[in-house]
C-alpha positions in Angstrom: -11.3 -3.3 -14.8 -14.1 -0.8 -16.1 -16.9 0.1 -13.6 -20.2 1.4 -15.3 -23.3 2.4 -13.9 -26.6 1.4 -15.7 -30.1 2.0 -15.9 -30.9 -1.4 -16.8 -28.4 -4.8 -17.8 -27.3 -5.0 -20.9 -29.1 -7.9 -22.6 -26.2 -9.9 -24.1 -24.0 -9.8 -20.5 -24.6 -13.6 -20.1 -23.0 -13.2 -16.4 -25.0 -11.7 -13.7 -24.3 -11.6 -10.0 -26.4 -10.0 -7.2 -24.7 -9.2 -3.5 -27.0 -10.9 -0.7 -27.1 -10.6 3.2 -27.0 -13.7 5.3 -29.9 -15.1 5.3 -31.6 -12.9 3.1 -35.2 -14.8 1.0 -34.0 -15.1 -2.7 -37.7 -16.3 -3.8 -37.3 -13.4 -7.0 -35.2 -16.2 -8.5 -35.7 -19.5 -10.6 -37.1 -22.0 -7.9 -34.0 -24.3 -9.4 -31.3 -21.6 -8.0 -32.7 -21.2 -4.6 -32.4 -25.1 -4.1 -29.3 -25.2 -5.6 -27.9 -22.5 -3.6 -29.9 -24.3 -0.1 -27.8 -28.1 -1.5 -24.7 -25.7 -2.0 -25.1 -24.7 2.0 -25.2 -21.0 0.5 -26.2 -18.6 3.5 -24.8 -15.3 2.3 -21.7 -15.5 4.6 -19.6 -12.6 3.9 -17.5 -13.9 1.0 -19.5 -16.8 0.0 -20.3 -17.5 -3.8 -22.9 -19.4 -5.2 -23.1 -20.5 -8.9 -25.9 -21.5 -10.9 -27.4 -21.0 -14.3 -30.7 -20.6 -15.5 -32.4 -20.5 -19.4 -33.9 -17.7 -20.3 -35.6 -16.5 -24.2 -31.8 -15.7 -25.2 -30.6 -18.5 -24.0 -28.1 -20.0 -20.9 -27.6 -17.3 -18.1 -24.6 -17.4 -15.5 -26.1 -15.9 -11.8 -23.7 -15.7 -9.5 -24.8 -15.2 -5.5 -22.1 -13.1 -3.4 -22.9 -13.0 0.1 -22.2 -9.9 2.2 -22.8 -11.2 5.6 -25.2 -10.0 8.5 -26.8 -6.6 7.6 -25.7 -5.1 11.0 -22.4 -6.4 11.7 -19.7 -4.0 13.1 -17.6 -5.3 10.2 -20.1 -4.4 7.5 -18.4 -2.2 5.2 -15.1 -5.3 5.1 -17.8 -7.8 4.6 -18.7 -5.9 1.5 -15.1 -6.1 0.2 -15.4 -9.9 0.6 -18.3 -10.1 -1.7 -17.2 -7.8 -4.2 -13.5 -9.4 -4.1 -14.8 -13.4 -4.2 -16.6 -12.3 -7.1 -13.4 -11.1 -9.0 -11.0 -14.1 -7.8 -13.9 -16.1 -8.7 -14.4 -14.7 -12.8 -11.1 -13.0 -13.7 -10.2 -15.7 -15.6 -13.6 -16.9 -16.5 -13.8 -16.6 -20.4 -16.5 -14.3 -19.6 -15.9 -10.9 -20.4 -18.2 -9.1 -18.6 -20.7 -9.3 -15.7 -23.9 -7.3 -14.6 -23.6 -6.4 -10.9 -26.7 -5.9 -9.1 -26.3 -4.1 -5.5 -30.6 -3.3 -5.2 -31.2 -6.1 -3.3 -28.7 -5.9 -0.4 -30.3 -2.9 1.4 -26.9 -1.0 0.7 -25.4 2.5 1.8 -23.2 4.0 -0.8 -20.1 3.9 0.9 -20.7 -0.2 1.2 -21.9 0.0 -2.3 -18.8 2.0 -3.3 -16.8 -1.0 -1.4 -18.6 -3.7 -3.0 -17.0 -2.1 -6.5 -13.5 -0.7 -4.8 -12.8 -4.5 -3.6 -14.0 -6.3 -7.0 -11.5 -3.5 -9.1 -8.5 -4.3 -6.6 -9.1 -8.0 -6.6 -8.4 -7.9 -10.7 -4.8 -6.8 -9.9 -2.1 -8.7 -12.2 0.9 -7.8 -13.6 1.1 -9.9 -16.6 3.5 -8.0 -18.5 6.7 -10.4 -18.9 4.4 -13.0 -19.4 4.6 -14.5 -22.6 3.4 -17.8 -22.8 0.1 -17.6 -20.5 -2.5 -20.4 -21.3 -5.4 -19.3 -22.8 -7.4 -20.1 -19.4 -5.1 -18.3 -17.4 -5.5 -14.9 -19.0 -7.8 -12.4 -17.4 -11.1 -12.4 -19.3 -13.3 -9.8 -17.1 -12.6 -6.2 -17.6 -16.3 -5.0 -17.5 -18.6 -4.4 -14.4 -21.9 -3.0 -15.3 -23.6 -1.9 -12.2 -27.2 -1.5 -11.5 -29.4 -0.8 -8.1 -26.8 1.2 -6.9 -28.3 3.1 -4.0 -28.3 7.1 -4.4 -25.0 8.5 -4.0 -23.0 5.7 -5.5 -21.3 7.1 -8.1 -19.8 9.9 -6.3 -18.9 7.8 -3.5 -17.2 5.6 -6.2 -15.3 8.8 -7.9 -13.8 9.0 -4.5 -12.8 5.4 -4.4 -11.7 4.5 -7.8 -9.0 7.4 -7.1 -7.8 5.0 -4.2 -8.1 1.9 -6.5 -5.5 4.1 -8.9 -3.1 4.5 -6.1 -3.5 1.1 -4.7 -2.4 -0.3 -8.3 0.2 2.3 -8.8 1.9 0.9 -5.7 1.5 -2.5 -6.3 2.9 -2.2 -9.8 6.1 -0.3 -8.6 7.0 -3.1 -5.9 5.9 -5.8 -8.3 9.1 -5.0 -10.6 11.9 -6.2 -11.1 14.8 -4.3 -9.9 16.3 -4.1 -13.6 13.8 -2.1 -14.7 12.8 -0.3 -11.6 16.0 1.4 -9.8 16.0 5.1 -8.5 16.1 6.6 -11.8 13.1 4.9 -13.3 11.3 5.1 -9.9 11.5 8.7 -10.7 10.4 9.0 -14.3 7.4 6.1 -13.3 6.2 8.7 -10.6 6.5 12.1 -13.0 3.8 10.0 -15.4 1.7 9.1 -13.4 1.4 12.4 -11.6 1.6 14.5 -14.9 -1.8 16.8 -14.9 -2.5 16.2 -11.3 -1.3 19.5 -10.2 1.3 18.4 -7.8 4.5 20.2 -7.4 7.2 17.6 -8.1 10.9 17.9 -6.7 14.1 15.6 -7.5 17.7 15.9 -6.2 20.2 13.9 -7.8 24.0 12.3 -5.7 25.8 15.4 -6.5 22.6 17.9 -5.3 22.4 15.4 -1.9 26.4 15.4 -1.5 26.4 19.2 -1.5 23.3 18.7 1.2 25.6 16.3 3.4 23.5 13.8 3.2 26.4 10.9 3.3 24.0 8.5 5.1 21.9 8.2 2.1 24.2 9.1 -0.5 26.6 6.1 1.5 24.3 3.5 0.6 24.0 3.9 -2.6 27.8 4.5 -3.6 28.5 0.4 -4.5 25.7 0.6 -6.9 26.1 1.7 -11.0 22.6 3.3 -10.4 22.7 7.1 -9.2 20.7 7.5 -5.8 17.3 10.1 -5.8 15.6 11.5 -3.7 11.7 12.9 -4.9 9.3 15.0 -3.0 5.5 15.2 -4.1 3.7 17.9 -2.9 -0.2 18.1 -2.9 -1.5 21.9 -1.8 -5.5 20.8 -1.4 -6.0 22.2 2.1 -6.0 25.8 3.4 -3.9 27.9 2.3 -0.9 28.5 5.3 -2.0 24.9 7.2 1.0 22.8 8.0 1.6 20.1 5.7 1.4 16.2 6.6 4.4 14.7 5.4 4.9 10.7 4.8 7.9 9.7 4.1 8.8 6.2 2.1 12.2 4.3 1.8 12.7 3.3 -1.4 15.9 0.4 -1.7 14.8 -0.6 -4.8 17.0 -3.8 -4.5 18.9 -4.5 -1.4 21.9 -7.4 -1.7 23.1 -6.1 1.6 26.1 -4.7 0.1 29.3 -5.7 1.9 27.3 -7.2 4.4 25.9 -9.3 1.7 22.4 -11.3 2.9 21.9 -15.6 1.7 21.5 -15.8 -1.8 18.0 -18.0 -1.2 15.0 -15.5 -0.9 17.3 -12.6 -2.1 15.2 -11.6 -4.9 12.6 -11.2 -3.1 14.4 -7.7 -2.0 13.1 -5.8 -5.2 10.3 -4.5 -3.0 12.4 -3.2 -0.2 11.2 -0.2 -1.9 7.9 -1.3 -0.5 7.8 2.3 1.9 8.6 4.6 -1.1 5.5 2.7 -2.9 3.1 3.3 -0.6 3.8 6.8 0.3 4.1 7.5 -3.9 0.6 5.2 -4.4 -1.1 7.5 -1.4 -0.1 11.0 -3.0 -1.5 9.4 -6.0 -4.8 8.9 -4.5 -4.6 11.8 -2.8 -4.1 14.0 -5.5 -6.6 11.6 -7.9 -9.7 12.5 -5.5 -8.4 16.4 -4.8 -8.1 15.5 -1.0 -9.0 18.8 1.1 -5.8 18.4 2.8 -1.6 19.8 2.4 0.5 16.8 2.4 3.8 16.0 1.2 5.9 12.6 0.1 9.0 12.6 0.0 10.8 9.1 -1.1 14.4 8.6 -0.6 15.7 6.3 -3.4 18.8 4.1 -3.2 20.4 0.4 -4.7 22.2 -1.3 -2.1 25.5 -3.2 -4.1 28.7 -4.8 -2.7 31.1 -3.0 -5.1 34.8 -1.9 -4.8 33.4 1.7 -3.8 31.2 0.2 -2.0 30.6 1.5 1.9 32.7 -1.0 4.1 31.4 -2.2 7.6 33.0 0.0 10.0 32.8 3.4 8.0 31.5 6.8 9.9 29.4 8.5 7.3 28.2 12.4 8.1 24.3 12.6 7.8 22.9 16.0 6.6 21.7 16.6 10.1 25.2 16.9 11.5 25.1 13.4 13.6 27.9 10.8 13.0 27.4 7.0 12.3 29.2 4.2 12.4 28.0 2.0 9.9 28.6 -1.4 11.1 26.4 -3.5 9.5 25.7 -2.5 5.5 22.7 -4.4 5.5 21.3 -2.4 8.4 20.9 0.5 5.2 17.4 1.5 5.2 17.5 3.6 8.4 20.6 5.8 6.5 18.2 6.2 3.7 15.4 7.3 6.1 17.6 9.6 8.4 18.7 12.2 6.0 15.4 11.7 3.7 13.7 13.0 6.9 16.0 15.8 8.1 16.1 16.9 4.9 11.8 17.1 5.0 12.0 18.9 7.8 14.7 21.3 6.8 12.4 22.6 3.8 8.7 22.0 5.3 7.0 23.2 8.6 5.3 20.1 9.2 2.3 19.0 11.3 3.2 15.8 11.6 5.3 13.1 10.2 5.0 9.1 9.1 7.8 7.6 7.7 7.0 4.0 6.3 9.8 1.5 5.3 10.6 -2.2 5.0 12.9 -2.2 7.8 13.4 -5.0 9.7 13.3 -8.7 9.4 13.0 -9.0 13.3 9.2 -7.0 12.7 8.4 -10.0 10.7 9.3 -12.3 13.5 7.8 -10.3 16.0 4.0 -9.4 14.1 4.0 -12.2 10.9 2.1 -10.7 8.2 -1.1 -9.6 10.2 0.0 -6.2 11.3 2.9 -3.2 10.6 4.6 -2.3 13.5 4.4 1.3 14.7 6.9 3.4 16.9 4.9 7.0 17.8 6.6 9.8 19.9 2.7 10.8 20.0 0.3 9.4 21.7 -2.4 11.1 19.7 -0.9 10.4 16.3 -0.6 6.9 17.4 -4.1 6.8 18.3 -5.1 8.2 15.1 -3.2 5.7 12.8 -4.4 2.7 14.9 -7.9 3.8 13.7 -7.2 4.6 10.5 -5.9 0.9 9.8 -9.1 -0.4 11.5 -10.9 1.0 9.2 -8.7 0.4 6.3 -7.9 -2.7 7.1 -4.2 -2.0 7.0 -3.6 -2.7 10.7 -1.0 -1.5 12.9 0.7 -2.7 16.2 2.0 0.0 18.2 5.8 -1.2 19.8 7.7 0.9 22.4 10.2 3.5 22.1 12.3 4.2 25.7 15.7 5.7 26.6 17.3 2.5 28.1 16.6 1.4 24.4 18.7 4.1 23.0 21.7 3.8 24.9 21.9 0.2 22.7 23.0 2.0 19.4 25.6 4.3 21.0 28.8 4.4 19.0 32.0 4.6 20.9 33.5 6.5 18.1 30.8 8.3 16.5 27.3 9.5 17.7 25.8 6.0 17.3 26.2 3.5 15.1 23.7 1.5 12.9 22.8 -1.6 14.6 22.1 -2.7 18.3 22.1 -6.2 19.7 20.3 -8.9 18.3 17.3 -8.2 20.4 15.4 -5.4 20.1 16.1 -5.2 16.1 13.0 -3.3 15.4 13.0 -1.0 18.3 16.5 0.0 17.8 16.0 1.0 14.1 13.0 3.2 15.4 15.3 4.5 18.2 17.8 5.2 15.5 15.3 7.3 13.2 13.7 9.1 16.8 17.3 10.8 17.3 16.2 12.7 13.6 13.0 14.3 14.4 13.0 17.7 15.8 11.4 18.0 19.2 8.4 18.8 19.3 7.3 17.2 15.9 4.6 14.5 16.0 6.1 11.7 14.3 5.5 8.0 13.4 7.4 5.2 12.0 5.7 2.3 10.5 8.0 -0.9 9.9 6.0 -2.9 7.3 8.2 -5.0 5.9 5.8 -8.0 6.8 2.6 -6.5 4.9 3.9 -5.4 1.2 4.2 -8.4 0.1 2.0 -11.5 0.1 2.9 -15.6 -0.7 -0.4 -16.5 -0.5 -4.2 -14.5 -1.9 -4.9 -11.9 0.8 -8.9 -10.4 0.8 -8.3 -8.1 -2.4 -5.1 -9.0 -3.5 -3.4 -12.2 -5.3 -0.3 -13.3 -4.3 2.1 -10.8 -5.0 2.1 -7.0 -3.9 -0.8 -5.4 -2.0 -0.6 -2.3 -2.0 -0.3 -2.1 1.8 0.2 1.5 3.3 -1.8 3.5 0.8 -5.6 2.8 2.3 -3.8 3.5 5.4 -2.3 6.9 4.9 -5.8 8.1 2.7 -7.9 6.9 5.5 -5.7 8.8 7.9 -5.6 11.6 5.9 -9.8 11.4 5.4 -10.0 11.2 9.4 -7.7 13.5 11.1 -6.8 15.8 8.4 -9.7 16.5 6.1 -12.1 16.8 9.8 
């Protein structure tokens, strides 16, 4: 979707759309479109569109009413996304091919402004490109947005945002493909494009560099698969020189059968976006890096296919993680906490970090325990916790916080290794956290966000279409715009 800003409409854009408040006078327009929008029961509710079109000397216009709510709600700046993102769902597929987008008339700020356009770029997500036999009036039409009335400041305000809008798509694009053209390798090569020119420092270990490490956890997983494992750090230097970096941490099972411990064939393809951690952390240095963020912070992606082959890790194996600890691997399926365990000793072996979020598609229990309205967070910090709680109220990413405790712990004690893999049915998610806690230096503020209810969607979310959303990446650049950038 191309955003330009404009003095004046182009004449020949025969679609033109306004944003409105709730209950804001329309008497500028055709006396016909202000009844039709009053029969319509048009207020200008956050999210509403009206339709109507009017003749003018070149002929049939299209004016399109998105409302943005109440003018001081606490919510403002999400109300704005509605508008911007009921306008998108609403013309993508239009046959027109472009639309005029006034914001004068809302009495907008330039952030809301800025989210008015983020929301109506997101909302124009597809991934068409194995599609060969789309009707004609299923294809996307609308990939121009000229904007005019944009309050002062807009455009910078938009540079900022449209860098987000990159990562967003990034992300949704890498969990959106199938897992026989996106595995560890390709993961890789996908990343070094996009980040080509950005002036990141990019790292990658291969199986034999991570062997030599001791990182059998991660290396384990990945040994039934034809597909070598990876493991790729991204670092962004944008802060002070000599301040601690902020390091996110993704895991990236690019397709998970379980292995051994094979999971039910019905839903199993879904798990080509168990990578879904890896995505977001990859889409959020993107964005990062796209809008030269005043801040040092590091990804660092541990990439693995789960398989059940003959070399396959069996139920019951002790692997060695690089950290030294022992674990008895007794359920194969339980795999993306071996990923995570040496991905994040092995960050903390090479940087001095301030903090630490590791995000993953963990557990099915967090699913069961939060649906799809929130990620679930473990925090050994109260203030970090704090922080990433505000950052997905802002960002609309939301976060739950869960509890960590020691009488927790003692449930993934091994009796013939230093723990093993899996607790008790109960507990699923807390014991996976518990599992990742016993890896993080003391002393380190760290996080774990279990998300594996938010990357994906079955149904249209507020500015995404079924399919990926990008979930994570608004999170981490809002976190990193808050607490690290202050």
């Amino acid at each position: 979707m191309q955003i330009h800003f404009a003095a004046a409409p182009p004449a020949d854009v025969r679609l033109q759309a306004r944003i409105v408040n709730q209950g804001q006078a329309l008497a500028d327009l055709d006396q016909a479109l202000v009844e039709g929008a009053a029969a319509s029961r048009f207020t200008g509710r956050a999210g509403q569109v009206f339709e109507g079109f009017a003749a003018d000397g070149a002929g049939v216009r299209r004016v399109a009413l998105a409302g943005a709510g109440e003018t001081g709600a606490a919510d403002r700046r999400a109300n704005c996304e509605r508008a911007g993102a009921a306008l998108t769902a609403k013309y993508l597929v239009s046959g027109e091919s472009a639309m005029v987008l006034d914001l004068g008339g809302a009495g907008l700020c330039a952030d809301e402004a800025a989210a008015v356009l983020l929301a109506v770029r997101l909302r124009a997500f597809r991934h068409d490109a194995y599609r060969t036999r789309l009707a004609a009036d299923k294809r996307p039409s609308l990939t121009k947005i000229h904007v005019v009335g944009a309050p002062e400041g807009t455009d910078a305000a938009w540079e900022r945002e449209s860098a987000l809008a990159k990562g967003i798509e990034f992300t949704r694009t890498l969990v959106t493909e199938p897992a026989n053209f996106l595995y560890p390798a390709t993961f890789v090569e996908a990343c070094e494009k996009a980040f080509a020119g950005t002036g990141v420092e990019v790292t990658v270990l291969g199986e034999d560099e991570m062997t030599a490490l001791g990182m059998g956890a991660l290396v384990g997983v990945g040994q039934g698969s034809e597909r070598e494992s990876k493991l790729i750090a991204i670092r962004w230097n944008g802060g002070q020189e000599g301040d601690k970096p902020t390091v996110f941490v993704g895991k990236g099972v690019t397709f998970d059968t379980g292995g051994i411990s094979l999971k039910p064939g019905p839903g199993m393809e879904d798990m080509k976006w168990d990578m879904g951690g890896a995505g977001a952390v990859a889409g959020a240095m993107l964005a990062l890096a796209g809008r030269k963020a005043k801040a040092n912070v590091i990804g660092v992606m541990g990439l693995v296919e789960n398989m059940p082959d003959g070399k396959a890790q069996r139920p019951g194996d002790v692997v060695t993680t690089m950290s030294g600890q022992t674990v008895e691997v007794l359920n194969t399926d339980a795999e993306g906490r071996l990923v995570l365990c040496d991905a994040l000793h092995w960050a903390q072996t090479h940087y001095d970090a301030a903090r630490i979020v590791d995000l993953a598609t963990l557990t099915g229990a967090m699913i069961i325990s939060l649906g799809n309205e929130y990620g679930g967070m473990f925090a050994n910090d109260d203030t970090l916790a704090q922080q990433l709680t505000a950052a997905g109220q802002t960002s609309g990413d939301k976060l739950w916080r869960m509890p960590l405790g020691p009488n927790y712990d003692k449930l993934i004690d091994s009796p013939i290794a230093d723990m093993k893999n899996i607790g008790p049915r109960e507990a699923g998610s807390i014991t996976a956290a518990q599992f990742l806690q016993r890896f993080i230096k003391d002393g380190t503020p760290w996080a774990h966000l279990d998300i594996a209810g938010m990357v994906w969607s079955n149904k249209p979310g507020q500015t995404w279409d079924k399919g990926a959303t990008g979930y994570g990446v608004r999170l981490l650049d809002q976190f990193v715009r808050d607490v690290v950038e202050a």
